[in-house]
PyMOL Python script that loads the backbone (N, CA, C, O; Angstrom):
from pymol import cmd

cmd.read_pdbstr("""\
ATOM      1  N   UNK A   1     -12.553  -9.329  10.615  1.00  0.00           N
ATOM      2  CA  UNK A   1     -12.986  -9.933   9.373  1.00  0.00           C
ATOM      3  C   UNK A   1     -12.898  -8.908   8.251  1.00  0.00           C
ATOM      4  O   UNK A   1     -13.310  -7.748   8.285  1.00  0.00           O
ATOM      5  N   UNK A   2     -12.358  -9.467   7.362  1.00  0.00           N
ATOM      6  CA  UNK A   2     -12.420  -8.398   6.350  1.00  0.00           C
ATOM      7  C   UNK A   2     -13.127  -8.170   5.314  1.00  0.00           C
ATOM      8  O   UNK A   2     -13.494  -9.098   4.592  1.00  0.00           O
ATOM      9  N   UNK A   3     -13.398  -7.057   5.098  1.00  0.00           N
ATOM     10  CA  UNK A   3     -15.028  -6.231   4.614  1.00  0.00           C
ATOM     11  C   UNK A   3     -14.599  -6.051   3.206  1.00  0.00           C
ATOM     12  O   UNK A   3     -13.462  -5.708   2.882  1.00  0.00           O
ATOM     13  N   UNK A   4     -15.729  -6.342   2.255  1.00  0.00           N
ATOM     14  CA  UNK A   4     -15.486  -6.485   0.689  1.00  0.00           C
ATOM     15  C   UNK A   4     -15.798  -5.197   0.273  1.00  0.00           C
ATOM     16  O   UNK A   4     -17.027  -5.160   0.335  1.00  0.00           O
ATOM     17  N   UNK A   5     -15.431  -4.216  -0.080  1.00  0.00           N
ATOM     18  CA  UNK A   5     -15.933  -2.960  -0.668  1.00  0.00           C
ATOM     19  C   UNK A   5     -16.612  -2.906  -1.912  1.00  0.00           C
ATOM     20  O   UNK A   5     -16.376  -3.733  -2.793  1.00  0.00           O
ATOM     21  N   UNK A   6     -17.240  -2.213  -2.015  1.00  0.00           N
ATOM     22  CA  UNK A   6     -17.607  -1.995  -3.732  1.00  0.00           C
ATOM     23  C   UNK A   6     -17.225  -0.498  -3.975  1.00  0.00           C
ATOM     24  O   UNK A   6     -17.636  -0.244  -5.107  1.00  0.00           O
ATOM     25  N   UNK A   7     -16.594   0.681  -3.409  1.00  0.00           N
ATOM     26  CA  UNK A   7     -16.340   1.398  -3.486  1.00  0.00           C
ATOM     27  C   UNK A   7     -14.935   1.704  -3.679  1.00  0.00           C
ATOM     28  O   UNK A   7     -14.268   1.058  -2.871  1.00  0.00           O
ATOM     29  N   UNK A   8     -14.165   2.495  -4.494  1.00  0.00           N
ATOM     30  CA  UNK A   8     -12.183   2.494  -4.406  1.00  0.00           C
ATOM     31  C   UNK A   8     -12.649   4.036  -4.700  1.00  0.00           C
ATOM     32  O   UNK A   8     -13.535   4.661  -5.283  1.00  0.00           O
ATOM     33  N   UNK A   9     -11.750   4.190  -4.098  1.00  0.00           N
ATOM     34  CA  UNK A   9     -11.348   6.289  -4.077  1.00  0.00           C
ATOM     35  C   UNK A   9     -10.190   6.540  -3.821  1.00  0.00           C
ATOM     36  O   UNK A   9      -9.508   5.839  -3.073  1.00  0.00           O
ATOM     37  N   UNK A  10      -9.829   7.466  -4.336  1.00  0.00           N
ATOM     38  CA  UNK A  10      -8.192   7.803  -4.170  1.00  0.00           C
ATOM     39  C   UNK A  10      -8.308   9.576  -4.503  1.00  0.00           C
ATOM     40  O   UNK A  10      -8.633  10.035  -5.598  1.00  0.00           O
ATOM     41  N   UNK A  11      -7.988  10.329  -3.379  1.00  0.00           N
ATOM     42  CA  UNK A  11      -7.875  11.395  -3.774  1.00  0.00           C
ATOM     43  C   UNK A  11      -6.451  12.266  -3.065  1.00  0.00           C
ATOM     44  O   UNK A  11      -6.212  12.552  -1.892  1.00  0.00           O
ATOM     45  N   UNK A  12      -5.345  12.631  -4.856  1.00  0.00           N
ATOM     46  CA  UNK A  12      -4.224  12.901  -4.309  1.00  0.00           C
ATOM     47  C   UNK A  12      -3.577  13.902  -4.983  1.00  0.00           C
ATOM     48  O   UNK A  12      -3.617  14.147  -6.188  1.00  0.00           O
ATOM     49  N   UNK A  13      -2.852  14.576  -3.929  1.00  0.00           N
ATOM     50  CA  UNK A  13      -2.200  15.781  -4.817  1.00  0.00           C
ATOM     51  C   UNK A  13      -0.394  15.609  -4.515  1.00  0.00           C
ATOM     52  O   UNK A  13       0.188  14.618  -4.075  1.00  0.00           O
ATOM     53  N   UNK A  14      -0.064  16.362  -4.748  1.00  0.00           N
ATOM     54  CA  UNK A  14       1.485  16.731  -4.374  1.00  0.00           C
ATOM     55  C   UNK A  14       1.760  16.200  -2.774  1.00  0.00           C
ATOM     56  O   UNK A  14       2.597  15.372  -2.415  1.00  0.00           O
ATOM     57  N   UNK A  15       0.666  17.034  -1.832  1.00  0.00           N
ATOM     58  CA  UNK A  15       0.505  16.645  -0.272  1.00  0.00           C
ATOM     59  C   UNK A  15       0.133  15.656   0.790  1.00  0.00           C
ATOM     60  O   UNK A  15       0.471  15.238   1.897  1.00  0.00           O
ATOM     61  N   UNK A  16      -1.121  15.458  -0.567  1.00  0.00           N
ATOM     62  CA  UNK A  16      -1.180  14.025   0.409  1.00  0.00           C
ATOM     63  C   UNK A  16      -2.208  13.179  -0.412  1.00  0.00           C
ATOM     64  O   UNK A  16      -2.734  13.433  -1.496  1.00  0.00           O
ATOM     65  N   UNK A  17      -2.312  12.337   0.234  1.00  0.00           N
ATOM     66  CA  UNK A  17      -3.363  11.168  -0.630  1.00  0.00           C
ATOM     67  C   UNK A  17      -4.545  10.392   0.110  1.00  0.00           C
ATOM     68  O   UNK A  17      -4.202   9.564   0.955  1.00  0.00           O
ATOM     69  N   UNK A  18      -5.830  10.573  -0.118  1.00  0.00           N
ATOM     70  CA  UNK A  18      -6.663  10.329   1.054  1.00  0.00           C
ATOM     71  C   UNK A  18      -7.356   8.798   0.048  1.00  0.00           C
ATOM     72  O   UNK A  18      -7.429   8.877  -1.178  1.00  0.00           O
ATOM     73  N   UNK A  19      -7.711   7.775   0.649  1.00  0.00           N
ATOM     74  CA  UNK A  19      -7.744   6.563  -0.459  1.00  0.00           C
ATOM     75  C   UNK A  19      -9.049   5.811   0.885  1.00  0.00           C
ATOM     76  O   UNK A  19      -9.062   5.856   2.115  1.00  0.00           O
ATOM     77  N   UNK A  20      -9.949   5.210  -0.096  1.00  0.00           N
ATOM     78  CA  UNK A  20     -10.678   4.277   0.733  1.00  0.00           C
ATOM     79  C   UNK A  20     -11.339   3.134  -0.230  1.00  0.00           C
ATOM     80  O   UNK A  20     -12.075   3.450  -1.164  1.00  0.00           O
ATOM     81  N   UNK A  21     -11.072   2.031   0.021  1.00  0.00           N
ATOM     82  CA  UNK A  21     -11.187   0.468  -0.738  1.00  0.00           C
ATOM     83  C   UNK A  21     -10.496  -0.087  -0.907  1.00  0.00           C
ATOM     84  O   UNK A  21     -10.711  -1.229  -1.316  1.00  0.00           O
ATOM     85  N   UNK A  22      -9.285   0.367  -0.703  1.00  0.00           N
ATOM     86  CA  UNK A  22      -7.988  -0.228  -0.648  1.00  0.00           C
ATOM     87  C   UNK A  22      -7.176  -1.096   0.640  1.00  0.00           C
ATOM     88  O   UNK A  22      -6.263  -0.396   1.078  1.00  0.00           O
ATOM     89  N   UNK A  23      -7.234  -1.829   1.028  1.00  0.00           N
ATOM     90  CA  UNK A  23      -6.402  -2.338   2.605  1.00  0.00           C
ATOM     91  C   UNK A  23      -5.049  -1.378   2.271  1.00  0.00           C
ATOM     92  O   UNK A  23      -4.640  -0.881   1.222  1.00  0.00           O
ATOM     93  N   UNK A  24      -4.443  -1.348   3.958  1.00  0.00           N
ATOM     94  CA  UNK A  24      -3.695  -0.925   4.215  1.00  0.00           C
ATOM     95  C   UNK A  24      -2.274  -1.576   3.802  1.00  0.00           C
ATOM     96  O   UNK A  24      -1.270  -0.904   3.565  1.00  0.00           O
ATOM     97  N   UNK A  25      -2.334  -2.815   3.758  1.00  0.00           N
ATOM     98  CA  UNK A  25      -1.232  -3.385   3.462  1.00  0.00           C
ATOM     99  C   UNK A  25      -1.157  -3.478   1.911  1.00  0.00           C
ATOM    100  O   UNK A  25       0.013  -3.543   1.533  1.00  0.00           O
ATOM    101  N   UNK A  26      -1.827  -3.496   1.176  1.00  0.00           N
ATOM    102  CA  UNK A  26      -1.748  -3.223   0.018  1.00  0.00           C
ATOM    103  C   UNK A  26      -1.420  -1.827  -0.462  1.00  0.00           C
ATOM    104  O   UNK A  26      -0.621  -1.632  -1.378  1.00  0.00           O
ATOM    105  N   UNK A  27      -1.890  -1.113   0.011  1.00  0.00           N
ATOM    106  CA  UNK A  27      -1.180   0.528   0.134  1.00  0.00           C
ATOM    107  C   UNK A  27       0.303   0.352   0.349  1.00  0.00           C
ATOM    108  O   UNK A  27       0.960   0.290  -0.691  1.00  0.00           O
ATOM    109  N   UNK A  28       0.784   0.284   1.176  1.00  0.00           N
ATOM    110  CA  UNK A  28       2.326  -0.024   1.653  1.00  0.00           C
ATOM    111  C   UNK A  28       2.915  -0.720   0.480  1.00  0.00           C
ATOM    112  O   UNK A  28       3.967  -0.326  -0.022  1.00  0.00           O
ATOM    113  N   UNK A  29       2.206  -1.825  -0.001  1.00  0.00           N
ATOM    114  CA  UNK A  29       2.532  -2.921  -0.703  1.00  0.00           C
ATOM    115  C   UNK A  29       3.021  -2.022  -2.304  1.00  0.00           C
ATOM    116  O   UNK A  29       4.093  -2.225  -2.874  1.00  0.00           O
ATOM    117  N   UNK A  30       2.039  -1.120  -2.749  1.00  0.00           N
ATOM    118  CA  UNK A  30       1.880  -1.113  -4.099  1.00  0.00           C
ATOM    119  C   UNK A  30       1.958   0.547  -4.323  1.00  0.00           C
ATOM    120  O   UNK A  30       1.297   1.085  -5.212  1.00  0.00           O
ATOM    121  N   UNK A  31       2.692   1.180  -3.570  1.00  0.00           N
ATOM    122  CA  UNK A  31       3.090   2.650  -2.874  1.00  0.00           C
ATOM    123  C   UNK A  31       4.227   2.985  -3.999  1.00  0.00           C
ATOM    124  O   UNK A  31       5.078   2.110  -4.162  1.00  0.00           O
ATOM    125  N   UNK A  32       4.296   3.864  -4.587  1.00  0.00           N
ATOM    126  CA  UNK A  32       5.022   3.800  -5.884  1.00  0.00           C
ATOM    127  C   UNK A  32       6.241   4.787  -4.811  1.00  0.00           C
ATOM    128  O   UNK A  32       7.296   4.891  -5.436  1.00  0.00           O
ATOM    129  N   UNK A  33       6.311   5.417  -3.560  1.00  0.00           N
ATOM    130  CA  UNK A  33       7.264   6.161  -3.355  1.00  0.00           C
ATOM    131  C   UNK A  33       7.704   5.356  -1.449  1.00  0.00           C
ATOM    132  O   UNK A  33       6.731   4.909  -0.842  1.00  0.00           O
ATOM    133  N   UNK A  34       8.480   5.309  -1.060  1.00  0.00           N
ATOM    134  CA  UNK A  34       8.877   4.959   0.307  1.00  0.00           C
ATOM    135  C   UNK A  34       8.313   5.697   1.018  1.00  0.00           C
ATOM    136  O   UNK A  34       8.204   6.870   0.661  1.00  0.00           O
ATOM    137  N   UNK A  35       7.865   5.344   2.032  1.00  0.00           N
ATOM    138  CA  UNK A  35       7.464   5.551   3.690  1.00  0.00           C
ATOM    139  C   UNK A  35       8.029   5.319   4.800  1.00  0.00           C
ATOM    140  O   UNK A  35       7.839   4.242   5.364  1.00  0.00           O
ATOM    141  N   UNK A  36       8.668   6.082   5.222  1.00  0.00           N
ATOM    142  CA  UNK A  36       9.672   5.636   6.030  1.00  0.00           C
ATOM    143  C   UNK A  36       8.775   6.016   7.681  1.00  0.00           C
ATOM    144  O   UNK A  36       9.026   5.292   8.645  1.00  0.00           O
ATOM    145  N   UNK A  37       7.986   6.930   7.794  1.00  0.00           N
ATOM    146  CA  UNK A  37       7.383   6.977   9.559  1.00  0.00           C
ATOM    147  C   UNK A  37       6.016   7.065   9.319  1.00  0.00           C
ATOM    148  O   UNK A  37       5.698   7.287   8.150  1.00  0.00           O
ATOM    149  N   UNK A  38       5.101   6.941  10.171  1.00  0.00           N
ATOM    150  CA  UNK A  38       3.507   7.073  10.161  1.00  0.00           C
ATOM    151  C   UNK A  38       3.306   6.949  11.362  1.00  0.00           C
ATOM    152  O   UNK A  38       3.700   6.038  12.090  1.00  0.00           O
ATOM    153  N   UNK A  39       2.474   8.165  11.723  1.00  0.00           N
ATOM    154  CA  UNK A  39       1.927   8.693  12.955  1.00  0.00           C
ATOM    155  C   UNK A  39      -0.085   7.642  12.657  1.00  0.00           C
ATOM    156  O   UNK A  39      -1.035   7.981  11.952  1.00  0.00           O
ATOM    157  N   UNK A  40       0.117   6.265  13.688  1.00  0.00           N
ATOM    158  CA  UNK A  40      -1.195   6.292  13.688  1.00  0.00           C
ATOM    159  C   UNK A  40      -1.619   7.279  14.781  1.00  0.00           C
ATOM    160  O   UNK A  40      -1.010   7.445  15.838  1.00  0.00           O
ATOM    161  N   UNK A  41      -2.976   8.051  14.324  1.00  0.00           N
ATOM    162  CA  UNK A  41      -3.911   8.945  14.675  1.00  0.00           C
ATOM    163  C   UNK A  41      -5.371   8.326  15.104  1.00  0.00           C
ATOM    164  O   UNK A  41      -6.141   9.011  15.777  1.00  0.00           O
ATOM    165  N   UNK A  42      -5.726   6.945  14.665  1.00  0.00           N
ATOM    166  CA  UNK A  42      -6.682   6.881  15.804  1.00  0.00           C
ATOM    167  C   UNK A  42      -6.563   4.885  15.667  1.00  0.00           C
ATOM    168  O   UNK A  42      -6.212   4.196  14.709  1.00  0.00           O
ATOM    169  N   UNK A  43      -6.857   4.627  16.558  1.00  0.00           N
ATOM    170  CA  UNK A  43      -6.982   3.251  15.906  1.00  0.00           C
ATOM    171  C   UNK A  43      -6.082   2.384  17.276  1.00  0.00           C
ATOM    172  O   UNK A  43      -5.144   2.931  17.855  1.00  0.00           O
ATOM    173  N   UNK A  44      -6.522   1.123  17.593  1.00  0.00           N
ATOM    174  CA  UNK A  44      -5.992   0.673  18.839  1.00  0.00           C
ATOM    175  C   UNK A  44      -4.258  -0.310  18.543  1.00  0.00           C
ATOM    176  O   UNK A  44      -3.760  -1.145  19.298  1.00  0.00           O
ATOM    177  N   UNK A  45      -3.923   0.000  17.726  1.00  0.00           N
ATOM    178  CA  UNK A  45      -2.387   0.180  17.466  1.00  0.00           C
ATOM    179  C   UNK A  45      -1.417   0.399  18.627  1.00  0.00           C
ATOM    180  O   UNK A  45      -1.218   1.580  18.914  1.00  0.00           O
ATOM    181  N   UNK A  46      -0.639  -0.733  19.503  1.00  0.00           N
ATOM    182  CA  UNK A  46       0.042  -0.651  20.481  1.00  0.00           C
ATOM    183  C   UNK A  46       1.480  -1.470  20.032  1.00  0.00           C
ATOM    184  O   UNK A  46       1.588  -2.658  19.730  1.00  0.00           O
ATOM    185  N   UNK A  47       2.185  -0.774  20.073  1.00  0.00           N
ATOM    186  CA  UNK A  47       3.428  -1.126  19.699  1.00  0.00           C
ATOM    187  C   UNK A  47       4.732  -0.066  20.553  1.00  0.00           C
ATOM    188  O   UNK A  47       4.324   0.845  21.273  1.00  0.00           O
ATOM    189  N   UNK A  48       6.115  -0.267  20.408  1.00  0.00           N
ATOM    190  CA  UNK A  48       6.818   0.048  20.887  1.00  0.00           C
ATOM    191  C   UNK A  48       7.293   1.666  20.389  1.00  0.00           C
ATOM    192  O   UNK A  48       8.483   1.549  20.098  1.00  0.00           O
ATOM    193  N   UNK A  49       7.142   2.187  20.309  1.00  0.00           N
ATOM    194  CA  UNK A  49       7.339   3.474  19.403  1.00  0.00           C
ATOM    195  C   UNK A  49       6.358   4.487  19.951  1.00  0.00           C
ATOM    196  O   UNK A  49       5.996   5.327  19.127  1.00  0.00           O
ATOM    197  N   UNK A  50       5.800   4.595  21.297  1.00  0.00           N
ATOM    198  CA  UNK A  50       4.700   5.750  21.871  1.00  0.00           C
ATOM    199  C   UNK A  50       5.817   7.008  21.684  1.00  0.00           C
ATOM    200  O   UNK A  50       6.976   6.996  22.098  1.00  0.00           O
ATOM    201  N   UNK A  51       5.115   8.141  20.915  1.00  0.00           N
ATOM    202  CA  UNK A  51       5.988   9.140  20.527  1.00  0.00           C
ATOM    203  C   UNK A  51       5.055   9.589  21.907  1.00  0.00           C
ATOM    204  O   UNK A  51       3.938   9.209  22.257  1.00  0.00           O
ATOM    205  N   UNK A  52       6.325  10.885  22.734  1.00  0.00           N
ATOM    206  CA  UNK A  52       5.402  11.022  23.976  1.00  0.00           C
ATOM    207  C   UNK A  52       5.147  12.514  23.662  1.00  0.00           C
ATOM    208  O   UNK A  52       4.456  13.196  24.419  1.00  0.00           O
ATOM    209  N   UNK A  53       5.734  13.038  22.492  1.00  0.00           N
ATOM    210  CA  UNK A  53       5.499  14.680  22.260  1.00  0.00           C
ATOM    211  C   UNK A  53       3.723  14.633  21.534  1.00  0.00           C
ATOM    212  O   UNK A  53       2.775  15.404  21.684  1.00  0.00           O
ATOM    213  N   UNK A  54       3.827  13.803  21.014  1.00  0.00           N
ATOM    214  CA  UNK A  54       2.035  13.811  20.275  1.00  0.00           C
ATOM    215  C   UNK A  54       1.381  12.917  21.432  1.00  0.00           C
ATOM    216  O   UNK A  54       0.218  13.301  21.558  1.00  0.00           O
ATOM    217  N   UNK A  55       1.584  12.169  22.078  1.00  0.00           N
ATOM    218  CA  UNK A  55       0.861  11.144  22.570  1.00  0.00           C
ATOM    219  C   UNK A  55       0.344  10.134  21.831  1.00  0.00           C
ATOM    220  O   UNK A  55      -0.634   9.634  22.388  1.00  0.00           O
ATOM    221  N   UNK A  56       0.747   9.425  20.330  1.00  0.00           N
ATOM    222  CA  UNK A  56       0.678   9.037  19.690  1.00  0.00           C
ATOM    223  C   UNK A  56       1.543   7.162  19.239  1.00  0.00           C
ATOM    224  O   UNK A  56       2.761   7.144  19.419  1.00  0.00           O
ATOM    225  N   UNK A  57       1.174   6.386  18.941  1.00  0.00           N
ATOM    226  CA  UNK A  57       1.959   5.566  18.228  1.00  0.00           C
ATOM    227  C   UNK A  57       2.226   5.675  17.059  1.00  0.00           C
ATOM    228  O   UNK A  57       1.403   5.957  16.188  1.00  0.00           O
ATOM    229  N   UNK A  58       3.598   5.434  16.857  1.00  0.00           N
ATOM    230  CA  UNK A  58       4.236   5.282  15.764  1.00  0.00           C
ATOM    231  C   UNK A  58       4.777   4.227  15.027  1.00  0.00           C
ATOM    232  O   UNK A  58       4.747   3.198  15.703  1.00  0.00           O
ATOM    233  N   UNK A  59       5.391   4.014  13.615  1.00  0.00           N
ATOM    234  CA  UNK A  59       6.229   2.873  13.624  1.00  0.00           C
ATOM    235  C   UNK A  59       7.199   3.894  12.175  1.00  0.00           C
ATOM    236  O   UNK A  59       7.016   4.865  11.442  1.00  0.00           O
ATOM    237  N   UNK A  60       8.067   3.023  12.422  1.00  0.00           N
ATOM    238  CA  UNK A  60       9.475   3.780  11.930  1.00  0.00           C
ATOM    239  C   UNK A  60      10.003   3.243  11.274  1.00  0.00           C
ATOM    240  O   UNK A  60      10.184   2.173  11.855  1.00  0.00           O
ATOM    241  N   UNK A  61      10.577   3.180  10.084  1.00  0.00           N
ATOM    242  CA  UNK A  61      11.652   2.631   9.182  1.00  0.00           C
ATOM    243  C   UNK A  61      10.698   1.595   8.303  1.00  0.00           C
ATOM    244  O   UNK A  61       9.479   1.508   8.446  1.00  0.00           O
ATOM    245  N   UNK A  62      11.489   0.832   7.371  1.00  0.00           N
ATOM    246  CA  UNK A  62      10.845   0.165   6.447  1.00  0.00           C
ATOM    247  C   UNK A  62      10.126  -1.128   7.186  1.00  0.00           C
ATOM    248  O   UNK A  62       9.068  -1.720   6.972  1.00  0.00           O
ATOM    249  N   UNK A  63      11.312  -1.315   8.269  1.00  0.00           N
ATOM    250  CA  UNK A  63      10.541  -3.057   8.905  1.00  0.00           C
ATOM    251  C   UNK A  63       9.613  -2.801   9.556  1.00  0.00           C
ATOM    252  O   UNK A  63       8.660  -3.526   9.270  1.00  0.00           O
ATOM    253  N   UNK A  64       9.419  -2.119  10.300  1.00  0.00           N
ATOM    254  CA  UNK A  64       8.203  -1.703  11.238  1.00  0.00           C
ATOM    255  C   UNK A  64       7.111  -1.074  10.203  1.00  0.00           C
ATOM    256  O   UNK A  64       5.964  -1.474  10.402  1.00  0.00           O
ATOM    257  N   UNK A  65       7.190  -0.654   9.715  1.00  0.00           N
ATOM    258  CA  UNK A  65       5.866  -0.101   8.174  1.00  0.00           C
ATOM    259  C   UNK A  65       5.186  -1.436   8.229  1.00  0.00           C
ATOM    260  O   UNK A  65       4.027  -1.691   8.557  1.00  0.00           O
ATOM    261  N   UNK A  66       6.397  -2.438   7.739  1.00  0.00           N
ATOM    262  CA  UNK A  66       5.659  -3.893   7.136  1.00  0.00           C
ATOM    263  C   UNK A  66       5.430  -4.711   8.232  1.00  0.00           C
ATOM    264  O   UNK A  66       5.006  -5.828   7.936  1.00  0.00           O
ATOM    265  N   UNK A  67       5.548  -4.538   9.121  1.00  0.00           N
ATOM    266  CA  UNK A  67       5.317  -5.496  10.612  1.00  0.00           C
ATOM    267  C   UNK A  67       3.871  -4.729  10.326  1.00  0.00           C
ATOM    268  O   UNK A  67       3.201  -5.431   9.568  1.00  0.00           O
ATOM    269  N   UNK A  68       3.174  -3.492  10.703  1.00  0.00           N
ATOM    270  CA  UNK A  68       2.132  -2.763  10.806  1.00  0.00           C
ATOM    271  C   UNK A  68       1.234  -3.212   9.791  1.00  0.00           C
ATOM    272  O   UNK A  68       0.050  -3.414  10.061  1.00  0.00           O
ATOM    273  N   UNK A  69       1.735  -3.400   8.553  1.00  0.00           N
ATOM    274  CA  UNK A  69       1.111  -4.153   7.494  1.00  0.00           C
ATOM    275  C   UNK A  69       0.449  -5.407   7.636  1.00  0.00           C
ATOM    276  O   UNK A  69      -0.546  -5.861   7.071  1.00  0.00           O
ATOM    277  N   UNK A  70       1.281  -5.919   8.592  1.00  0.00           N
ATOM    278  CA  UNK A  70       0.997  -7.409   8.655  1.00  0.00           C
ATOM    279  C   UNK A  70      -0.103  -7.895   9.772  1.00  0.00           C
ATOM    280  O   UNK A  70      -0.366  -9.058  10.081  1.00  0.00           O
ATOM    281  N   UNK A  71      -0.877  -6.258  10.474  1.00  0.00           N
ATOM    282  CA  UNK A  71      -1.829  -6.362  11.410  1.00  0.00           C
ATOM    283  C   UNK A  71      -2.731  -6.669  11.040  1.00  0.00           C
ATOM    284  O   UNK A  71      -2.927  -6.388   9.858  1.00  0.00           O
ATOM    285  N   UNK A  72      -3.764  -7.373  11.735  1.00  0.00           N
ATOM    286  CA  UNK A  72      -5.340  -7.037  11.167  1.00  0.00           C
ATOM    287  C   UNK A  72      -5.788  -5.733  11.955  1.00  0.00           C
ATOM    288  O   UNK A  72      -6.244  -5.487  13.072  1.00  0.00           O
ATOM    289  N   UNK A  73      -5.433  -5.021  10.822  1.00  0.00           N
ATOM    290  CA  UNK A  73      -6.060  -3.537  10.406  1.00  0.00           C
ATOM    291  C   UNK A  73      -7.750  -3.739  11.171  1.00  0.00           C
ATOM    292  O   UNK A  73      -8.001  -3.597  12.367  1.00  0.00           O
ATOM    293  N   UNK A  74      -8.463  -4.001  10.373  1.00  0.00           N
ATOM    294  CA  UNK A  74     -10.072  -4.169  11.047  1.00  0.00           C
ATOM    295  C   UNK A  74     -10.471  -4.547  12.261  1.00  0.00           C
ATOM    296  O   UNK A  74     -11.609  -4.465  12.722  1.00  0.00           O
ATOM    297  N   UNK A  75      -9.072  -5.153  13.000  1.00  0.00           N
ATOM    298  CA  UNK A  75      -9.340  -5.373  14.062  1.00  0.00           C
ATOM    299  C   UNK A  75      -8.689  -4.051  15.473  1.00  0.00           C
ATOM    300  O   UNK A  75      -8.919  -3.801  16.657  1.00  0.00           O
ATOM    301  N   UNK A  76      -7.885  -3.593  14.459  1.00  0.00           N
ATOM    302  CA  UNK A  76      -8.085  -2.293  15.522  1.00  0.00           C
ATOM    303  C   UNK A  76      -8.732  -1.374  15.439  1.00  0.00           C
ATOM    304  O   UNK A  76      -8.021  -0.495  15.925  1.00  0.00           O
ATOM    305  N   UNK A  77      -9.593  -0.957  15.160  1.00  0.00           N
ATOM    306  CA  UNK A  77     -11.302  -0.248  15.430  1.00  0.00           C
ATOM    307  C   UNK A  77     -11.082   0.705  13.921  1.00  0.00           C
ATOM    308  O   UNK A  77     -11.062   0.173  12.811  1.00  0.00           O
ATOM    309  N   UNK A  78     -10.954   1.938  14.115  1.00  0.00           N
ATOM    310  CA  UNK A  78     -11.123   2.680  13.489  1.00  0.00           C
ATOM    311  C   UNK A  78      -9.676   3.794  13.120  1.00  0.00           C
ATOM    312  O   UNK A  78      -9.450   4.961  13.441  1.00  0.00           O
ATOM    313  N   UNK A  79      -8.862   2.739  12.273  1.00  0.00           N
ATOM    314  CA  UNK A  79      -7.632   3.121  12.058  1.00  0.00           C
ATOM    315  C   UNK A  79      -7.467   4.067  11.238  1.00  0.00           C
ATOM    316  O   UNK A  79      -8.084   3.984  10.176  1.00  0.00           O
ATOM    317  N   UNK A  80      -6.633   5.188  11.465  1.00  0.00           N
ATOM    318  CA  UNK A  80      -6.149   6.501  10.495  1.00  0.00           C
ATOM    319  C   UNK A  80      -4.804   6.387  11.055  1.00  0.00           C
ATOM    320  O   UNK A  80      -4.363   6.057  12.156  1.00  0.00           O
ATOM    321  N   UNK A  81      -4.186   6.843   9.715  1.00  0.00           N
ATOM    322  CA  UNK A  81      -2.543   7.390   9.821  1.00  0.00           C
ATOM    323  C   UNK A  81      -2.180   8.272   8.884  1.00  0.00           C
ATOM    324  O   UNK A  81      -2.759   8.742   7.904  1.00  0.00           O
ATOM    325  N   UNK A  82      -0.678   8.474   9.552  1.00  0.00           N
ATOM    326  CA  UNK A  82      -0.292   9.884   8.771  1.00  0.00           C
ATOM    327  C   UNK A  82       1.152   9.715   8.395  1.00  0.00           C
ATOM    328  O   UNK A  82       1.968   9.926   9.292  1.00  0.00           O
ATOM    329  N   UNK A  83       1.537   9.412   7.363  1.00  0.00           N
ATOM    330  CA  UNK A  83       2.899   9.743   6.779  1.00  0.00           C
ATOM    331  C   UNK A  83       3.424  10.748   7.168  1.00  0.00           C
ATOM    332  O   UNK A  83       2.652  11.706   7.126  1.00  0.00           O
ATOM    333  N   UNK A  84       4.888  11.088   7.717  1.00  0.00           N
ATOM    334  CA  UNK A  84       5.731  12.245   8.298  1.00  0.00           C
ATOM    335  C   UNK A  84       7.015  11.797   7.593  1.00  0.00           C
ATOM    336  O   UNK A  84       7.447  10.646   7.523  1.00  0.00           O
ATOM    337  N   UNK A  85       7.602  13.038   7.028  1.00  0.00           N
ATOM    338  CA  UNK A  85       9.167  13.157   7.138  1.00  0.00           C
ATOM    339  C   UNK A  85       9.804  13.083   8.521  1.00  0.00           C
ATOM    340  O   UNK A  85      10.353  11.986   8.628  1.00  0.00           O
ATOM    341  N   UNK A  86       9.937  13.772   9.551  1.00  0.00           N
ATOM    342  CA  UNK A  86      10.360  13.179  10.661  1.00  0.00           C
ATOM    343  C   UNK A  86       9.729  14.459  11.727  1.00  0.00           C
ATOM    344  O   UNK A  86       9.013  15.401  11.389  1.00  0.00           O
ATOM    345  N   UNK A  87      10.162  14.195  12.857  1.00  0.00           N
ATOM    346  CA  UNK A  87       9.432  14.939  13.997  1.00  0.00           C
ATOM    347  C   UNK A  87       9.600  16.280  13.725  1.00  0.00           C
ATOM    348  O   UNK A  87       8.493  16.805  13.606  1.00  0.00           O
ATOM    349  N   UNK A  88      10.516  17.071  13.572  1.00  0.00           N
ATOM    350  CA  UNK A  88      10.588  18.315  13.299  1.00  0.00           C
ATOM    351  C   UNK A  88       9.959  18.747  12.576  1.00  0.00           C
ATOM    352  O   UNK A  88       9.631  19.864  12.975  1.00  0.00           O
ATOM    353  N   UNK A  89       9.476  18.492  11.511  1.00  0.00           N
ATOM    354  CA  UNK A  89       8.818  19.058  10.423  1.00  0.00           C
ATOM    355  C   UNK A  89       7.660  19.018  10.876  1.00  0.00           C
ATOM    356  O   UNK A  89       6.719  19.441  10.204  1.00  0.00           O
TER     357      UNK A  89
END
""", "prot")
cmd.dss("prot")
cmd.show_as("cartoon", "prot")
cmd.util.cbc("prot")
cmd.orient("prot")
């Protein structure tokens, strides 16, 4: 179910951008720069993309971003992610 905030925060530099009041799909949605990979980091997110060097799920490219978008977020517990240029880095 999704939770009404009265709170919006956005705190961002060159590196990164830490944001809370915002849904996730609206982030994606209204993202002034592309995202092309995101390492979710906690959150019950099961999809095809288990990176096995982090032990982590992933999703990759623009369609899979917006498939991820299209989750109910609140319903996988306590979701964090992480934007990456790609594995090496």
């Amino acid at each position: 179910m999704r939770q009404i905030r009265d709170v919006f925060y956005i705190n961002a530099n060159e590196n990164f951008c830490i944001y809370y009041g915002m849904e996730f799909k609206e982030f994606i949605k209204y993202c002034p720069i592309s995202i092309e990979n995101i390492l979710v980091t906690d959150g019950d997110y099961i999809a095809n993309n288990f990176n096995y060097n982090w032990f982590l799920e992933t999703a990759n490219g623009e369609n899979e971003i917006l498939e991820l978008s299209k989750e109910d977020i609140y319903g996988l517990g306590n979701f964090h992610w992480i934007d990456y240029n790609n594995e090496e880095s």
